[in-house]
C-alpha positions in Angstrom: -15.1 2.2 -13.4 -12.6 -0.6 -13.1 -13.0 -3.1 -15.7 -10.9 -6.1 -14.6 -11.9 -9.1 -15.7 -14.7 -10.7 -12.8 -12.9 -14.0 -11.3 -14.1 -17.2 -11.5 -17.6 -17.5 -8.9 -16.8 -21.2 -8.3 -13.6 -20.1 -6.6 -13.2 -19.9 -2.9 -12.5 -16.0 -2.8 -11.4 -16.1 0.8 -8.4 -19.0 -0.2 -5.4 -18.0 0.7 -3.4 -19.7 -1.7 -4.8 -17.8 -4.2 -3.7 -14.8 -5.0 -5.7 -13.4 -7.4 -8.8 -14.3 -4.9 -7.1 -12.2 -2.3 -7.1 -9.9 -4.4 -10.5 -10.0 -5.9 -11.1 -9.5 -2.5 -9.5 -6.1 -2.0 -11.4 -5.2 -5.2 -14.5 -5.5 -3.6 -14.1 -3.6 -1.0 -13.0 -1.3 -2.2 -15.9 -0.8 -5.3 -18.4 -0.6 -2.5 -17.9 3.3 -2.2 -20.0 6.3 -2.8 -21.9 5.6 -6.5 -20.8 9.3 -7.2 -17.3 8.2 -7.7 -19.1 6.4 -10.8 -19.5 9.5 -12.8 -16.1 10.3 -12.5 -14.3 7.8 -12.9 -16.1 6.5 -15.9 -14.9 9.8 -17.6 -11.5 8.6 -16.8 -8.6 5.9 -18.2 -8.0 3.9 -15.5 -4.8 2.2 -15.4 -4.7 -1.6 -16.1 -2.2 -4.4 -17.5 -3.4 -7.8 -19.0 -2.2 -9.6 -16.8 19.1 -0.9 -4.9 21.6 -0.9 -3.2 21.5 -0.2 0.2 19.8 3.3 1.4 22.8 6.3 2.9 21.9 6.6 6.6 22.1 10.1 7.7 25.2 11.9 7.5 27.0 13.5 10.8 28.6 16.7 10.5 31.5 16.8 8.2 34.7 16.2 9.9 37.2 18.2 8.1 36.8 21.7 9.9 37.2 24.1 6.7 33.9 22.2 5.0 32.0 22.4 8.4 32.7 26.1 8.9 31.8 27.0 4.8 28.2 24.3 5.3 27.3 26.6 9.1 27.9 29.4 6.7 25.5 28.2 4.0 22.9 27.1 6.3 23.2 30.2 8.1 22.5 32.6 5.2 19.1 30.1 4.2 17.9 30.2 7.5 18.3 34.4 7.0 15.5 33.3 4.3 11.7 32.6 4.4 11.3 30.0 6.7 9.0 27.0 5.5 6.2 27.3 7.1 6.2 31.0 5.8 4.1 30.5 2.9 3.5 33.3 -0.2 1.3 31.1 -2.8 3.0 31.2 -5.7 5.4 29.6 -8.0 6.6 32.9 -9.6 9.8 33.1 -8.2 11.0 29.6 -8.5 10.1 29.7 -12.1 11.9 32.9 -12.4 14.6 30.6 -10.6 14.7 27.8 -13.1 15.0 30.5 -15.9 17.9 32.0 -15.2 19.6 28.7 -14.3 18.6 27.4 -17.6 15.4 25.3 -16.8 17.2 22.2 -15.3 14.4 20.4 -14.1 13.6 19.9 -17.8 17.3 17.5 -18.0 15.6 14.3 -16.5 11.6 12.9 -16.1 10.6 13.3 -13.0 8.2 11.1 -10.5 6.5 13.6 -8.5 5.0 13.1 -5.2 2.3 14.4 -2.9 0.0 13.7 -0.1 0.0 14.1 3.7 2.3 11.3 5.4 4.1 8.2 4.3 5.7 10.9 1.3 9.8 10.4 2.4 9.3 7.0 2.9 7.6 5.8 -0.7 10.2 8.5 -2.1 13.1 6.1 -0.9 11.4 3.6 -1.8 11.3 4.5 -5.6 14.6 5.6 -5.5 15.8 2.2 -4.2 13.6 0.3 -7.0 15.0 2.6 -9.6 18.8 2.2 -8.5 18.2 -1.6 -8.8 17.1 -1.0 -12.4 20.8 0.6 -12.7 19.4 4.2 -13.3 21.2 7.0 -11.7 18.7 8.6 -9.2 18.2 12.5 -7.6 16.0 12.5 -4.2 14.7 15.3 -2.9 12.8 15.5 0.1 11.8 17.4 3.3 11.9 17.8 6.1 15.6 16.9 7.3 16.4 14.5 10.5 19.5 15.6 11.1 21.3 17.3 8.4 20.2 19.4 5.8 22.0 17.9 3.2 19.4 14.7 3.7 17.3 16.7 1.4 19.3 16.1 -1.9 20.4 12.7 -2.5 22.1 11.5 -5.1 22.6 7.5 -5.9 20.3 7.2 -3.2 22.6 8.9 -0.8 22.9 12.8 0.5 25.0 14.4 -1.2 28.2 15.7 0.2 28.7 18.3 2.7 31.3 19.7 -0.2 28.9 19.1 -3.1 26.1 21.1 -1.1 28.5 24.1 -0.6 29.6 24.2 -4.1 26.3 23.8 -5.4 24.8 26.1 -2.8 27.8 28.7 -4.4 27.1 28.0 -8.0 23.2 29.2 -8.1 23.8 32.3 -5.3 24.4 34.9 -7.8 21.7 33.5 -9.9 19.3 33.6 -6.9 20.2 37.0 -5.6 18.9 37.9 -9.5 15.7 36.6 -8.8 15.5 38.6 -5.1 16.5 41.7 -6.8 13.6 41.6 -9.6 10.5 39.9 -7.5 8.5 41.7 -5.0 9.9 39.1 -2.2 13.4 37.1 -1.6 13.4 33.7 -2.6 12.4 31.9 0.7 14.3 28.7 2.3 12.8 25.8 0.8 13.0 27.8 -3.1 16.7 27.8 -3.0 17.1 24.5 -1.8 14.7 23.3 -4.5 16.7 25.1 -7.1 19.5 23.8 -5.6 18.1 20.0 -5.4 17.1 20.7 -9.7 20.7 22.2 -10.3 22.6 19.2 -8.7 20.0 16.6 -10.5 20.9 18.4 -13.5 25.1 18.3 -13.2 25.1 14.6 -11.9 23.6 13.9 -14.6 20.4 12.0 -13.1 18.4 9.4 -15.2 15.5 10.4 -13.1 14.3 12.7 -10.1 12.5 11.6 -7.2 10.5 14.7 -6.1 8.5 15.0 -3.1 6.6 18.8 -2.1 7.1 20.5 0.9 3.9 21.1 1.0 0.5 20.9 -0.6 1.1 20.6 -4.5 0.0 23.9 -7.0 2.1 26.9 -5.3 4.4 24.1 -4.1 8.2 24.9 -5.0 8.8 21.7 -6.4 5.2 22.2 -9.3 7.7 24.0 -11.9 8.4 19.9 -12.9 6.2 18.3 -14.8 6.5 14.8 -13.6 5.3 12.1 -15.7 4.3 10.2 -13.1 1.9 11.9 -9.7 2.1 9.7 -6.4 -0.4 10.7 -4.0 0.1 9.2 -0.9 -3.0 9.3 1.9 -4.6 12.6 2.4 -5.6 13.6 5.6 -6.1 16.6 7.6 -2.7 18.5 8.6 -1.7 22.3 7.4 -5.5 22.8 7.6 -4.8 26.9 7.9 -3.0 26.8 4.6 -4.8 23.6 2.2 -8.5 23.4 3.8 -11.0 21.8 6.7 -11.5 18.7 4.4 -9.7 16.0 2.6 -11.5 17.3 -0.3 -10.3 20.6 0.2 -6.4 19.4 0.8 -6.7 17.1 -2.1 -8.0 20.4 -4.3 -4.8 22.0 -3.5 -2.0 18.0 -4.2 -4.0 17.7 -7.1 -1.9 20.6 -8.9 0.9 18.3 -9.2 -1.1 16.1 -12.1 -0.4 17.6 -15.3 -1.3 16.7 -19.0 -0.9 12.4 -19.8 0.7 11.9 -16.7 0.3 9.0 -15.1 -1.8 9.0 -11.8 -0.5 6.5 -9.0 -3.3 7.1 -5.8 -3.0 5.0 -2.6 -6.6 5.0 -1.1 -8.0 8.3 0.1 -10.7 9.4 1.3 -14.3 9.9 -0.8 -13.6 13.3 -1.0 -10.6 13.6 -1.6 -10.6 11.0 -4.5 -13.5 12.5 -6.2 -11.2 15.8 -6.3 -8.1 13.9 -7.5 -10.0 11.9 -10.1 -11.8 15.1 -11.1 -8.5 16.8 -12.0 -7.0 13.6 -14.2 -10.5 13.7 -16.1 -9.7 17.7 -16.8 -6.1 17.1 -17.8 -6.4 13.7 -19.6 -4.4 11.4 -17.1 -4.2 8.4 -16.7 -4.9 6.5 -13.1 -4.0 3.5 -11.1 -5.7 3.1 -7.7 -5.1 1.5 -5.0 -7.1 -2.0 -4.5 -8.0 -1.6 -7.8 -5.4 -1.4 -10.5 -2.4 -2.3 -7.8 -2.2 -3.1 -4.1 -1.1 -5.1 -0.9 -2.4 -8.9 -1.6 -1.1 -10.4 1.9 1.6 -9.4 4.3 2.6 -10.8 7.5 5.0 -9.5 10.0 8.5 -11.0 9.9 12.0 -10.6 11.7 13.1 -7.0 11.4 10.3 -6.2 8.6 7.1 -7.8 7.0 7.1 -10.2 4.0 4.6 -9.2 1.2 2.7 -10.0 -1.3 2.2 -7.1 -3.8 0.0 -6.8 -6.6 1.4 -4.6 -9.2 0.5 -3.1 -13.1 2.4 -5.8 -14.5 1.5 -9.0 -12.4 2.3 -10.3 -8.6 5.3 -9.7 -7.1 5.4 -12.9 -3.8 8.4 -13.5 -1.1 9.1 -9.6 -0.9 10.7 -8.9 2.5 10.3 -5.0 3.3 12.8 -4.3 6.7 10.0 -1.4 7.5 7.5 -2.1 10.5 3.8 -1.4 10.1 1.0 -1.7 7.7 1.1 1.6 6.5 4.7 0.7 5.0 3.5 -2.2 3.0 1.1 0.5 1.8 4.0 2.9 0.6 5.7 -0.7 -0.5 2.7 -1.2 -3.2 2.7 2.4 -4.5 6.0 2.6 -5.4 6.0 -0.2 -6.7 2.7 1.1 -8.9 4.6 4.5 -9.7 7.9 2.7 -10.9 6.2 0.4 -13.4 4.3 3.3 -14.5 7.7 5.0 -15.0 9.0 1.8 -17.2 5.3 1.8 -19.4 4.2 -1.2 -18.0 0.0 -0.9 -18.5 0.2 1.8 -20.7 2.7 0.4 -23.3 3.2 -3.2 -22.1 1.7 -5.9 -19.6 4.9 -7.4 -18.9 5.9 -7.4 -14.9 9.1 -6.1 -13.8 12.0 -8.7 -12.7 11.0 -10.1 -9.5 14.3 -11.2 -8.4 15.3 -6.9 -8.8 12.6 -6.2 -6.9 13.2 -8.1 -3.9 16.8 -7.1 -4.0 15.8 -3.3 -3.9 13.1 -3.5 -1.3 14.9 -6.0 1.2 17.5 -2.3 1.2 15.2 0.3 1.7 15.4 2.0 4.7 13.5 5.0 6.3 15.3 6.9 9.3 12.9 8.0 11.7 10.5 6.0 10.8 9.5 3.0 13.3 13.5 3.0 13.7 14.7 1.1 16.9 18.0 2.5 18.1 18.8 1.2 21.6 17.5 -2.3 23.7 17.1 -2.5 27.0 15.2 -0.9 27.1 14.1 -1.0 23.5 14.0 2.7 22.4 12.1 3.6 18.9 11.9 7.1 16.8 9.0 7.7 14.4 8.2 11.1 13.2 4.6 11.0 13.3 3.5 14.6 13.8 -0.2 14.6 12.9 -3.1 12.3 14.1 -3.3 10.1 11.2 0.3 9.3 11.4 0.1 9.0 15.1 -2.6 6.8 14.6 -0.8 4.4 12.0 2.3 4.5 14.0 0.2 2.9 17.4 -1.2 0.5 15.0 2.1 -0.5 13.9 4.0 -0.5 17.8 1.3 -2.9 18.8 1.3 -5.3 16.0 5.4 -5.6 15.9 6.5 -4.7 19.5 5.2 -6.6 23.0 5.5 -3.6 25.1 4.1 -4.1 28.5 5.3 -0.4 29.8 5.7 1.7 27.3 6.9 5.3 27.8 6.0 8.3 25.4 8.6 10.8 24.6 6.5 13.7 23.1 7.9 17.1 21.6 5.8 18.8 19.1 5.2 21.3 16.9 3.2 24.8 17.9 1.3 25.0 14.3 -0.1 21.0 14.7 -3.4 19.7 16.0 -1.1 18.3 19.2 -4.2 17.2 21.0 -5.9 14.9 18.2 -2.1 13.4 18.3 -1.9 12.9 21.9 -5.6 11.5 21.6 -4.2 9.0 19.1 -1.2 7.7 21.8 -3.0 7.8 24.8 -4.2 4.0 24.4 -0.7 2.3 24.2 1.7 5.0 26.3 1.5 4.0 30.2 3.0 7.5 31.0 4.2 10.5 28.3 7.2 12.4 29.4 6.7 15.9 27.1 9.1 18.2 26.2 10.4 20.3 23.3 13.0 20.7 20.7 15.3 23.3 20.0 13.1 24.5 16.6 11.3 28.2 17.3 8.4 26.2 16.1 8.1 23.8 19.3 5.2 24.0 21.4 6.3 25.3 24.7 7.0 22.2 27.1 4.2 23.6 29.9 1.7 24.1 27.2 2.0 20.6 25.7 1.7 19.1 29.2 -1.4 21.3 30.3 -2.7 19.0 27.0 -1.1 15.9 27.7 -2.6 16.0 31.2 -6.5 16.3 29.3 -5.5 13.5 27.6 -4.1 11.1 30.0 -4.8 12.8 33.3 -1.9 14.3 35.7 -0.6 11.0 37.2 0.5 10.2 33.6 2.3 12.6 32.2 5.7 14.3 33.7 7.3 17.7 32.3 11.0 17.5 31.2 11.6 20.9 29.3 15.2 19.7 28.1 15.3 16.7 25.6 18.2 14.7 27.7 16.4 14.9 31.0 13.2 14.0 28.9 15.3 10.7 27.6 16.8 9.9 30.7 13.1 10.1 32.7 11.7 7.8 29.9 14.4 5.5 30.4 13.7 5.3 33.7 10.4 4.9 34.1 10.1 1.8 31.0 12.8 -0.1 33.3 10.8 0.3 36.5 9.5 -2.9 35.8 12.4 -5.0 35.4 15.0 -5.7 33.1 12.5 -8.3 31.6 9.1 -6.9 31.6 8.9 -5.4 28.5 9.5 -1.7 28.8 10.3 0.5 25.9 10.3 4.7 24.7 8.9 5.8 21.7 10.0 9.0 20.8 7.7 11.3 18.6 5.6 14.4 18.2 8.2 16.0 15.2 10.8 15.5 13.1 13.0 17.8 14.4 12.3 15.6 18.1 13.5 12.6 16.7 16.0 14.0 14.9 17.4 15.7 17.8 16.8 12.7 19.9 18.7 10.1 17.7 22.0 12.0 17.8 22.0 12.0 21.4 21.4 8.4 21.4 24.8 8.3 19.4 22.8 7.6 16.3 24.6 9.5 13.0 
């Protein structure tokens, strides 16, 4: 169990020009949890103290025509791979991978992240609060927005189409070493991991920011052994391949803690954070939680963002403006926060906080494509990749804290292998009509079958079929401006990644 020191009981807990009362405050709610959680955790060291430049947007094809025609060439022969939601459970082949390469994951520490949403965003995050700290960075995440080359970032910006090629070329014969010798090929997302490791590797990086594609113990990315695990929320998504149950799911993210790391965990669910807890008892980690050891002490929404007040390993961190919309973002905000000041020692070797001044800067130029992104007014137009009913669910919180929609229009194209109707469930209170469609991915739920849901959900006089994405746009569009030029209309596009990817270049966005 948490033992921080117990405040002062003459002081007004619910002031709110106390800080540490605030946060006293999120302490105690969060301690009145299942008493199970007390054998556990008081097996376990908890984490205590005493006491960037701008983000790259997403790239656009590459101009020159020679580098366009040798990146369709590379993507072509990966897509001839394993797909990613073609799953074989095992790390075998990437470790065979990493071997032949020369094991570069092992040329820089690593912060490795898992969980079910809010994963890209707290990854950009880090990396933006590293690069402030003047350490060269690697990013790798997944999925992709637009381009595939989003995926490895370097600097906190995607590499180059160039750089991707060349890299791509360097590790092929390697790779086609591995497919000869193992029983199956190397799939899509295990050369582009060994490709993200290689190009960390011949920067040279001063750290890697490394988020799974999916779950955490077979996951490509577990051949690292980060010395700091983020888990983000866990929640149900994936549930044919991790489990029913948070607990199940968090079985399966736990696999990325390994021996003294450190343990940075955003609030989960019971289950799921006796399971974590658990697995940092059986490998001797060390763990911060959220609303104990670190969290979100106030936050109130601002112009173009929210302005926080974080309590972090090392101290309080006041006046930090976060350009991000929604609560769930000042969520991410504190555990990356957390995971970097683990990174630097503080609570394990010192209590000193980190330069708040640095840690403005850094946060005030984070950015999260895709993410609660407005790309067009009048009407107002916004992208979130929300693709599973908890995220839908944060992302409705967040549109009706920030925006003052009076007609707002739902742009839906999702994917086959999600629970679409628990997502649909979780719009239905703040879309006035849904216009559904799908994307161009073979995993996209047919445009009739989505609507045959959509119309359970919000009736027939609600929802209107638009199999193409344009027409779908244009319809949307439409309809939010059938009120006036003044009354408040706006589209939010969602459902997928690849939806609001797809979406934001034909709104002339990258």
């Amino acid at each position: 169990m948490s033992d921080l020191p117990p405040h002062d009981d003459d002081r007004n807990p619910t002031e709110p020009s106390d800080p540490d009362a605030a946060f006293e405050d999120i302490v105690d709610a969060e301690t009145d949890r299942d008493p199970d959680l007390a054998v556990i955790e008081a097996g376990s060291r908890t984490l205590r103290t005493q006491a960037g430049p701008p983000q790259g947007d997403i790239p656009a094809r590459p101009t020159d025509p020679e580098v366009d025609r040798a990146l369709r060439e590379v993507e072509t022969e990966l897509a001839g791979r394993w797909g990613e939601t073609k799953l074989e459970p095992s790390v075998s082949r990437i470790a065979a991978l990493m071997d032949v390469l020369g094991e570069p994951q092992r040329a820089y520490p690593s912060i490795h992240i898992t969980g079910t949403n809010g994963k890209t965003s707290t990854a950009r995050m880090i990396e933006a609060l590293l690069s402030a700290f003047e350490l060269r960075t690697g990013r790798y995440t997944s999925p992709h927005v637009q381009s595939i080359t989003e995926r490895i970032s370097l600097d906190g910006a995607p590499i180059e189409a160039e750089r991707f090629v060349e890299t791509y070329n360097d590790i092929k014969p390697y790779v086609e070493m591995v497919d000869a010798r193992e029983e199956y090929r190397l799939s899509f997302f295990e050369v582009l991991t060994g490709m993200a490791y290689a190009a960390f590797a011949d920067a040279p990086v001063d750290v890697a920011v490394v988020e799974v594609g999916m779950g955490g113990s077979w996951d490509a990315t577990n051949v690292i052994d980060g010395s700091v695990a983020v888990i983000t929320p866990i929640d149900l998504d994936h549930t044919d391949r991790l489990g029913d149950t948070p607990g199940e799911i968090a079985t399966e993210k736990s696999g990325i803690i390994k021996p003294d790391a450190t343990v940075i965990m955003a609030q989960q669910p019971v289950d799921a954070a006796q399971v974590l807890l658990k697995k940092a008892v059986e490998v001797d980690a060390t763990v911060a939680r959220e609303g104990l050891e670190f969290g979100v002490v106030a936050r109130q929404v601002a112009v173009g963002g929210q302005l926080l007040t974080l309590r972090g390993l090392g101290g309080e961190y006041e006046e930090v403006f976060l350009p991000l919309h929604g609560e769930y973002q000042a969520h991410n905000a504190a555990v990356a926060l957390a995971a970097v000041e683990a990174f630097f020692g503080i609570g394990s070797q010192h209590a000193r906080p980190l330069d708040i001044d640095t840690i403005r800067k850094a946060f005030a130029a984070v950015s999260s494509p895709g993410r609660l992104e407005v790309v067009r007014r009048s009407p107002t137009i916004v992208l979130d990749a929300a693709h599973n009913p908890a995220g839908a669910r944060a992302t409705a919180a967040a549109i009706s804290e920030v925006f003052d929609f009076s007609n707002l229009i739902g742009v839906i194209g999702a994917s086959d292998d999600k629970d679409v109707k628990g997502l649909l469930e979780a719009f239905e209170p703040i879309f006035a009509e849904v216009v559904v469609t799908q994307n161009s991915s073979h995993r996209a739920m047919d445009a009739d079958a989505l609507a045959a849901l959509a119309v359970e959900v919000f009736g027939d006089d609600r929802v209107q079929v638009e199999p193409r994405l344009p027409d779908a746009l244009e319809a949307a569009i439409t309809l939010a401006e059938e009120e006036g030029e003044f009354a408040g209309g706006g589209v939010l596009i969602t459902g997928s990644v690849i939806t609001v990817g797809e979406a934001r270049l034909l709104l002339g966005r990258g």
